[in-house]
N, C-alpha and C positions, 0 to 999 in steps of 0.2 A: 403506487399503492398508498404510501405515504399522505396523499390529498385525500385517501377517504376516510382516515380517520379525524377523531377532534383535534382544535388546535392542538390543546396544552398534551393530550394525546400522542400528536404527531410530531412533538417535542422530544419525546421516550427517546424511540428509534433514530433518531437527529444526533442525539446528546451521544446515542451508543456508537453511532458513525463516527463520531468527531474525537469521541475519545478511542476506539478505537482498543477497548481493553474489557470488551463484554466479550464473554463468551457465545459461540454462537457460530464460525466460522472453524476451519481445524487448524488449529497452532497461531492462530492470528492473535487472539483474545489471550492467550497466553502469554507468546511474548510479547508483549506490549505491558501485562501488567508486570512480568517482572521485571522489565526497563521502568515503569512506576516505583516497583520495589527498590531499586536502586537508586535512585533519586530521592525517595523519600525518607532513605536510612540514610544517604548521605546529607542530606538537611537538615535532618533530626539530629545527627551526630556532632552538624555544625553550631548548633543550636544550645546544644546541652554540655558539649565542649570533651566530648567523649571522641573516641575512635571510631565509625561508621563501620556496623559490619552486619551483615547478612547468609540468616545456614550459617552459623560461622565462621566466615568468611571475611576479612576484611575488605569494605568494599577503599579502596584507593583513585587516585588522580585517573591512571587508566583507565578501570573501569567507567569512570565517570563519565569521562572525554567522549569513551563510545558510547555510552547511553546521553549523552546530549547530542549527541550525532545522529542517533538514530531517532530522536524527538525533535532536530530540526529539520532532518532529510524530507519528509514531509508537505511540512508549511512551503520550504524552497522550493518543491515540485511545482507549489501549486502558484506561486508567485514568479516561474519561471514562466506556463502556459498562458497567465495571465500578461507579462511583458510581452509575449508572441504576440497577442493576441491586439495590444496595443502599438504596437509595432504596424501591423498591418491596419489599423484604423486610420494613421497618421497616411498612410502613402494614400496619392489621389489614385483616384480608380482612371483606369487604361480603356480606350474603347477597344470594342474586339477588332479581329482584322480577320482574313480570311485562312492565317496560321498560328490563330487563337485556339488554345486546349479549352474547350468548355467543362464545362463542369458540374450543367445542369442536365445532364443526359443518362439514360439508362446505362446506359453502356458503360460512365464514368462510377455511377453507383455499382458497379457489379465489381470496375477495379479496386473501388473503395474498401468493397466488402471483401475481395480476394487479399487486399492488404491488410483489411483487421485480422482476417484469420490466420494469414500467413504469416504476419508476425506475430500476431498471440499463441499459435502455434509454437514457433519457434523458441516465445521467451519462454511458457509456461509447459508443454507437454513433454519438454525431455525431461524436467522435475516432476510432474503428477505422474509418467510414465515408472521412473524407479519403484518407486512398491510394488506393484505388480509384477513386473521384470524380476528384481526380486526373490520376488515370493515363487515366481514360476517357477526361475533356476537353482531356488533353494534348495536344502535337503528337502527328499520326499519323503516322509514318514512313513512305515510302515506300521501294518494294525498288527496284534499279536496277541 
């Protein structure tokens, strides 16, 4: 969707992925701006030669250590699939044989797809499943 808007347009929504601190998803947009927050008070603290502190809060070396962790975790993801990726450019390619797995078949797309769901299942639906769960087993209110 992003190609059918204008360039500087399709810029917007770019900028909002990358930083990753717009609102617009649930709790995404959030924490991420207060890991901004925490970085920018500690900066500022450095700066002005003050005590770094947030809500009242002194923000400290701990805190820090985890919000530059959680702002590098990120980039690393993405510079790991990218070494994968590289990785396998370098090997020569293998003729097939006749107990060659293909991977250009129906069959291999269907395990493909049983695999994204199966493991995005696994990583993401026992946490989206909690609320509801929940909410079910919670007190039942009564009217009155």
């Amino acid at each position: 969707m992003h190609d059918s808007l204008n360039p500087i347009a399709g810029l917007v929504p770019l900028v909002g992925m990358w930083l990753n601190c717009i609102w617009g998803g649930v709790g995404v947009g959030l924490i991420n701006l207060l890991i901004y927050l925490i970085v920018g008070a500690f900066l500022a603290g450095l700066m002005v030669g003050r005590t770094p502190e947030y809500l009242g809060k002194k923000v400290e070396t701990r805190e820090m250590k985890l919000a530059a962790l959680a702002l590098l975790i990120h980039p690393l993801m993405i510079l790991a699939p990218i070494a994968f990726a590289a990785s396998l450019a370098t090997k020569e390619a293998t003729p097939n044989y006749r107990g060659t797995l293909r991977t250009d078949t129906i069959t291999f797309g269907f395990v493909l797809l049983g695999t994204i769901l199966l493991v995005g299942a696994l990583l993401f639906l026992p946490v989206a499943a909690l609320g509801p769960v929940a909410e079910h087993f919670g007190p039942i209110p009564f009217g009155g």
